[in-house]
C-alpha positions in Angstrom: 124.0 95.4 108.6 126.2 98.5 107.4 126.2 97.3 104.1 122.4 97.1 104.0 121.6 100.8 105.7 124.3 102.3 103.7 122.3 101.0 100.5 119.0 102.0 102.0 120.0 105.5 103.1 121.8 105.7 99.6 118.6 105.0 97.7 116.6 108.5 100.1 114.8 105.2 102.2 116.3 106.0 105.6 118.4 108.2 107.2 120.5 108.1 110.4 120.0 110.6 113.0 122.1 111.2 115.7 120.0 109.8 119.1 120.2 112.7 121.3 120.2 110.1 124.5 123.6 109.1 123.7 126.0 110.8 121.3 127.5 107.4 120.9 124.3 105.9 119.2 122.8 107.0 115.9 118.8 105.6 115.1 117.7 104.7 111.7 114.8 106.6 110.3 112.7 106.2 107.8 112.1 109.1 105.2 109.0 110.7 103.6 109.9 109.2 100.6 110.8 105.7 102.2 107.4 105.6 103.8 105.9 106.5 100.2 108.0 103.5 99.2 106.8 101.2 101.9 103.2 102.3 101.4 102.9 100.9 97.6 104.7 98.1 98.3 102.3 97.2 101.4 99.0 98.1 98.8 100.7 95.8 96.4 101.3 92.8 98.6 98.0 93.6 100.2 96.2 93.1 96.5 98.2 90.3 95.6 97.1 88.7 99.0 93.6 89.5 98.1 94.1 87.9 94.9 96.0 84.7 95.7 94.7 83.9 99.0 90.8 82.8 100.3 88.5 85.4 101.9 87.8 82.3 104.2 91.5 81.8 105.3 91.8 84.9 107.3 94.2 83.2 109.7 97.1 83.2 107.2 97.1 86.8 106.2 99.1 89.4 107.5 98.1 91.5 110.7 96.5 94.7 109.8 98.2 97.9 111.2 101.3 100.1 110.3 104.1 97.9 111.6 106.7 100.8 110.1 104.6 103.8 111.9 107.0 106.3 113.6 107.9 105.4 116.6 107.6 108.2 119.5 111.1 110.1 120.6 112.9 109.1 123.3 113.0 110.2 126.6 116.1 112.7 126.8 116.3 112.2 130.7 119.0 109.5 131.8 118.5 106.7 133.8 122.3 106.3 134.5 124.0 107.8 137.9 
């Protein structure tokens, strides 16, 4: 898994941020140019699927929605005693 985020962060598609929850922990996230990335490749696959696939065989496309949308922060209160 290092191998691959140290490729992806190399090429500007994520970066990893320290998680201010736990100094020990660092979250992967993506950036601007990443989700530019992401958002031609989804158009691409989404005209292909258009393309190659049967308007009446809804049930075997992909779910609609922005799987990769940024997730919210985390809460910086701990829930350790």
């Amino acid at each position: 898994m290092t191998y691959l985020l140290d490729d992806l962060e190399a090429a500007k598609l994520v970066e990893r941020q320290p998680d201010p929850a736990d100094r020990r922990s660092r979250r992967v996230a993506a950036t601007a140019h990443g989700r530019e990335v992401l958002a031609d490749l989804d158009a691409r696959f989404a005209r292909a699927e258009q393309h190659l696939l049967p308007a009446s065989a809804p049930t075997i496309r992909r779910p609609s929605g922005d799987c990769w949308a940024p997730s919210p922060p985390a809460s910086t209160t701990s829930t350790r005693s």
